[in-house]
C-alpha atoms as one frame of an Amber mdcrd trajectory, in Angstrom:
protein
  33.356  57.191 -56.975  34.000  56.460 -53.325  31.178  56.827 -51.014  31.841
  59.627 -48.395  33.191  59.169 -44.908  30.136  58.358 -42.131  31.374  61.414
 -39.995  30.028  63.667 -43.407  27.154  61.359 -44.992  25.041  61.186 -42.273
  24.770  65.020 -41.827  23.386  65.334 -45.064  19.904  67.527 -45.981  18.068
  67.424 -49.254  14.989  69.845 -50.497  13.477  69.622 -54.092  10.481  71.685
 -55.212   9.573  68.355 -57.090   7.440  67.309 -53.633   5.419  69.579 -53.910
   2.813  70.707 -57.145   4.017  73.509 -59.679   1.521  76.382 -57.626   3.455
  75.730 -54.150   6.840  75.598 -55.496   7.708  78.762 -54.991   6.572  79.393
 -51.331   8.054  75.539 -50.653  11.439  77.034 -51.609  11.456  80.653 -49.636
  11.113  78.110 -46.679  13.595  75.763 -47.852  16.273  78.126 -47.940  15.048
  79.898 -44.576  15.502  76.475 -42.937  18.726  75.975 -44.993  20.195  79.263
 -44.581  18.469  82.165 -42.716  15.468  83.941 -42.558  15.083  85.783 -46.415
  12.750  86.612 -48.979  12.951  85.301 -52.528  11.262  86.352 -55.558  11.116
  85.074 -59.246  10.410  86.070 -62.742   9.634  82.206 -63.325   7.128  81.625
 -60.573   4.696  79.813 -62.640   7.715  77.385 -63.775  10.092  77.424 -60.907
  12.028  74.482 -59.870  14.947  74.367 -57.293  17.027  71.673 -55.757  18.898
  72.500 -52.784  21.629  69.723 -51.397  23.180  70.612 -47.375  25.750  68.329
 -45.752  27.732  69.667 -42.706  31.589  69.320 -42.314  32.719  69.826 -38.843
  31.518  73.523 -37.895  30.547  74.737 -42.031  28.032  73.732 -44.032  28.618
  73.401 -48.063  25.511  73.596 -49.611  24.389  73.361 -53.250  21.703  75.031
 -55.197  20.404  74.636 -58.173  17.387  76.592 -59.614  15.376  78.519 -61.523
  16.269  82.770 -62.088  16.126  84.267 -57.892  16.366  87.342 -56.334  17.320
  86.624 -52.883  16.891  89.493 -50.079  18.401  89.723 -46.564  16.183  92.227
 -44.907  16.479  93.722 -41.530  13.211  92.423 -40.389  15.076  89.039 -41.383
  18.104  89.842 -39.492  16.095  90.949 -36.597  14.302  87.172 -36.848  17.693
  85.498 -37.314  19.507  84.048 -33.880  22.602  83.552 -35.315  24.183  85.510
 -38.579  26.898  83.778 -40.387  28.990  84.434 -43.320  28.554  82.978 -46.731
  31.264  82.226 -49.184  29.440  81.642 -52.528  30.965  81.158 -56.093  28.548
  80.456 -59.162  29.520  77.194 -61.580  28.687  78.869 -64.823  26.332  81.669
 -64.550  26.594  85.036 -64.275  25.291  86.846 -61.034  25.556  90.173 -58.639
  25.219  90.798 -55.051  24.225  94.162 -53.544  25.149  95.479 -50.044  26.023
  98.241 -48.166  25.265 100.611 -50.970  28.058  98.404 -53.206  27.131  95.953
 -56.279  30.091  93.317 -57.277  28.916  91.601 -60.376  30.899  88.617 -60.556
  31.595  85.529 -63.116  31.392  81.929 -62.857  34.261  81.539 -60.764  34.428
  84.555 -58.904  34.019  84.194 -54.735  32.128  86.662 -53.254  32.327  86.554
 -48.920  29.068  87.934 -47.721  27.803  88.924 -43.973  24.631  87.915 -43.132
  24.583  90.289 -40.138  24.123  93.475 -42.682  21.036  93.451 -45.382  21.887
  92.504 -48.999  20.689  91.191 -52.223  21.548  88.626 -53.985  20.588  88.153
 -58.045  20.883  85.270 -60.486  19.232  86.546 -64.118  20.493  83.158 -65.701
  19.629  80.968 -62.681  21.415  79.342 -59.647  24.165  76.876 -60.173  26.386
  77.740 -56.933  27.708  76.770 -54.088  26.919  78.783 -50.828  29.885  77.841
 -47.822  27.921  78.367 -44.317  30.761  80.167 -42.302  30.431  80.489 -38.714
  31.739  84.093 -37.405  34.449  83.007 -34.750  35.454  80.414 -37.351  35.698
  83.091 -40.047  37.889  85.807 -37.855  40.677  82.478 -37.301  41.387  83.397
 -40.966  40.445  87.105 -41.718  42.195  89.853 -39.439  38.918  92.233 -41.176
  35.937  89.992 -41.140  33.585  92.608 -41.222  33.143  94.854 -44.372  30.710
  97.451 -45.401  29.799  95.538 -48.925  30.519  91.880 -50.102  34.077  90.681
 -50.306  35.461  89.555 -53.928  38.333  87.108 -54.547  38.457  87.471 -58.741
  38.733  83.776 -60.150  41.890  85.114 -62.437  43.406  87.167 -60.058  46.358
  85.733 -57.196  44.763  83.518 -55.067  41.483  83.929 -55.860  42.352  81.179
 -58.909  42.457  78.641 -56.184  39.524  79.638 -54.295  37.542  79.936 -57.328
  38.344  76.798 -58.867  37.635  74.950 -54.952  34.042  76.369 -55.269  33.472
  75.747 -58.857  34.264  71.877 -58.167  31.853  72.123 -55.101  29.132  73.425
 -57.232  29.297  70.560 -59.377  29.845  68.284 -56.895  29.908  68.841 -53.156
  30.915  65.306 -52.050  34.249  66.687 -53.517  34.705  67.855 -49.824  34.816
  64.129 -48.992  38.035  63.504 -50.767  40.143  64.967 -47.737  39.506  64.536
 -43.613  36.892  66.966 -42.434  39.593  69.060 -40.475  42.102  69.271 -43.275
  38.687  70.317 -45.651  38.002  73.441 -43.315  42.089  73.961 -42.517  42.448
  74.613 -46.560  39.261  76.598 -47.750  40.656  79.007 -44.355  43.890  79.168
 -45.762  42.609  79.889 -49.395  40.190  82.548 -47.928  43.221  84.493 -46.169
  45.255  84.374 -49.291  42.535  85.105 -51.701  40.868  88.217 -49.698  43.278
  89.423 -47.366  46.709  88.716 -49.883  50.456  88.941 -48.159  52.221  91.749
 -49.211  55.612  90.437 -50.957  57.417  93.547 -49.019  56.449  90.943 -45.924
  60.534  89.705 -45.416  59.102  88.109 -41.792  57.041  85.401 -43.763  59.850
  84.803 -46.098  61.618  83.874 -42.953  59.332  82.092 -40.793  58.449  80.229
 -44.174  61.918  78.714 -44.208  61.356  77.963 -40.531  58.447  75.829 -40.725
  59.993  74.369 -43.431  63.310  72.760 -41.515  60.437  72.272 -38.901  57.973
  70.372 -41.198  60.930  68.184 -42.771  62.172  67.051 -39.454  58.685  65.620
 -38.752  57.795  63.662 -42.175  57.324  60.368 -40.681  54.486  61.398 -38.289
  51.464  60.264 -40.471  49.177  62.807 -38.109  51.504  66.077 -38.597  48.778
  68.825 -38.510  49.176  72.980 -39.028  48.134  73.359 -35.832  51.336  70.794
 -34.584  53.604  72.747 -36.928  52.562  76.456 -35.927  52.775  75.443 -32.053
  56.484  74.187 -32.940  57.293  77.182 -34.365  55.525  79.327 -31.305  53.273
  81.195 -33.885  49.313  81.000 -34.528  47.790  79.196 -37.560  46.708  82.124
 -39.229  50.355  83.427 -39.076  51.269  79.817 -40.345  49.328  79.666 -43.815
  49.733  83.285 -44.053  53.524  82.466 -44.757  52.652  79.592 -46.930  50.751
  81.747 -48.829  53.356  84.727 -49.373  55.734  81.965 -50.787  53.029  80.692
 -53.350  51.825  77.774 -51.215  49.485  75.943 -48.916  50.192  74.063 -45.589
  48.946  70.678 -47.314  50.138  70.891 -50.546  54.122  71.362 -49.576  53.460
  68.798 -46.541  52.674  66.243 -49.763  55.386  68.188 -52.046  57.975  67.134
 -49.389  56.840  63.121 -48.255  56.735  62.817 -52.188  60.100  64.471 -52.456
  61.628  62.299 -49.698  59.798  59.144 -50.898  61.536  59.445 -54.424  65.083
  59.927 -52.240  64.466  56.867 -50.275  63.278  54.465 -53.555  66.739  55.140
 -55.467  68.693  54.308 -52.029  70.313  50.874 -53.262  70.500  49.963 -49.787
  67.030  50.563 -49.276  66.240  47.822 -51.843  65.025  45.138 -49.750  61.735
  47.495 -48.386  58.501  46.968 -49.425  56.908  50.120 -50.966  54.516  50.017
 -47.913  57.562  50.400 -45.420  58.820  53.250 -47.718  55.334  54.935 -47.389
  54.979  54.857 -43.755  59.346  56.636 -43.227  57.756  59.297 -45.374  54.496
  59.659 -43.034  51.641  57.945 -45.238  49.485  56.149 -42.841  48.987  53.174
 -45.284  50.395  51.807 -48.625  47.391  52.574 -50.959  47.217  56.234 -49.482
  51.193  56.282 -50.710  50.651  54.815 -54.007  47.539  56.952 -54.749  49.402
  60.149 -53.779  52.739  59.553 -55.357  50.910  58.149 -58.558  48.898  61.856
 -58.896  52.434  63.147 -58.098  54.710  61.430 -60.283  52.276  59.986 -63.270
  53.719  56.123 -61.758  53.333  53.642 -58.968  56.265  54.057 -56.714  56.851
  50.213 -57.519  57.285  51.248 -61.383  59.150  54.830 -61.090  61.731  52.357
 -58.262  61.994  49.660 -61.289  62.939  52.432 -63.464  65.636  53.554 -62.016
């Protein structure tokens, strides 16, 4: 497996109760996840045997962090929120276990795969009978209200893992779960840019009655066609174009059944496969036919249109 980019290796935390004896592990971890998290109380039914491993590596403004332990009840108290400076959100989806969260007088019990968005900033509990095998998604609040028009609820937010969007957002945190250097595989911005977009379609879903996004969807797509060949096209470049904001931008996406990313590679594949059948085209290098479709280098192209098409562009050209 590659090793991750410098920009999200060296911000990289690690706590294990296994440096410190089985008597202290306990108390080791209630300040583990203080310094990880926020100020909160944790008990356990397996005190005597506890064990916990708890892996934190920032990406621009979030932090994805992994846990892995023993049966927890977690508690955000008031006294807690009264010692907390800052209160962020959590976005936290379970690998395969089982688990409930309590707040504001609500209880979600969700399934390996379900997404739950909590608020620090109100008290709530958070239980794991089976044990912890999660992912917990450090959200900022200024960074969360770019993407939610409600950020604030009165209980925990649930995007179902086999329900609309929430399929995508569940299967995103699943993968982190297991393996949280999965956020590696894309630039930092473009990482944060897509589990945004996934949150606003998963918890706050387009209405299909919404004809405007329908339109402005077609929009951005003349928009995003015309500008292919620039290797750095970002949402942010495309929803300035198009005079809207970047919530309003994936928003659309979404109500068609897309992402920002995912048709910006849909379409340089697309036009890549065009430009490889031109006959008078013959004499370019795959490389060359790469960078007219916007890939900043060759292996980026042949990786991408490989996943795409199931061939090297070399072999699907020879092919035809």
């Amino acid at each position: 497996m590659p090793s991750a980019p410098p920009a999200i290796a060296e911000h990289r935390r690690l706590w294990s109760t296994e440096a410190v004896g089985c008597s202290e592990r306990l108390d080791y971890w209630v300040g583990a996840i203080c310094e990880a998290f926020l100020e909160m109380d944790c008990s356990s039914r397996e005190a005597e045997a506890f064990g916990g491993q708890l892996a934190s590596r920032d990406i621009e403004e979030l932090s994805v962090n992994q846990v892995i332990a023993s049966t927890q009840d977690v508690y955000r108290t008031p006294a807690g929120i009264a010692r907390s400076r800052r209160s962020h959100f959590y976005l936290i989806g379970q690998a395969n276990r089982p688990w409930h969260v309590r707040q504001g007088g609500q209880v979600a019990h969700l399934r390996p795969g379900d997404a739950a968005l909590v608020d620090a900033a109100v008290p709530y509990e958070l239980h794991f009978p089976q044990g912890v095998h999660c992912v917990s998604v450090q959200l900022p609040r200024a960074w969360v209200a770019q993407w939610l028009s409600r950020p604030e609820a009165h209980g925990p937010r649930v995007a179902w893992h086999d329900q609309g969007w929430g399929r995508s957002l569940g299967a995103l945190l699943v993968q982190l779960a297991r393996d949280p250097d999965t956020a590696a595989a894309m630039p930092a911005p473009m990482f944060a840019q897509h589990l945004g977009a996934l949150m606003g379609a998963a918890f706050e879903p387009p209405r299909a009655e919404e004809g405007a996004c329908v339109s402005l969807h077609g929009r951005l797509l003349t928009l995003m066609r015309a500008q292919l060949d620039q290797p750095g096209l970002r949402a942010e470049m495309l929803a300035h174009g198009a005079g809207v904001s970047l919530r309003t931008l994936h928003r659309a996406f979404a109500a068609a059944g897309g992402t920002f990313a995912g048709t910006l590679r849909s379409l340089r594949i697309e036009r890549a496969q065009a430009l490889l059948t031109q006959p008078r085209l013959a004499h370019l290098g795959v490389g060359e036919i790469g960078r007219r479709c916007g890939f900043a280098d060759a292996s980026h192209f042949v990786r991408e249109f490989q996943r795409s098409v199931g061939a090297t562009p070399a072999a699907w050209r020879r092919r035809r």
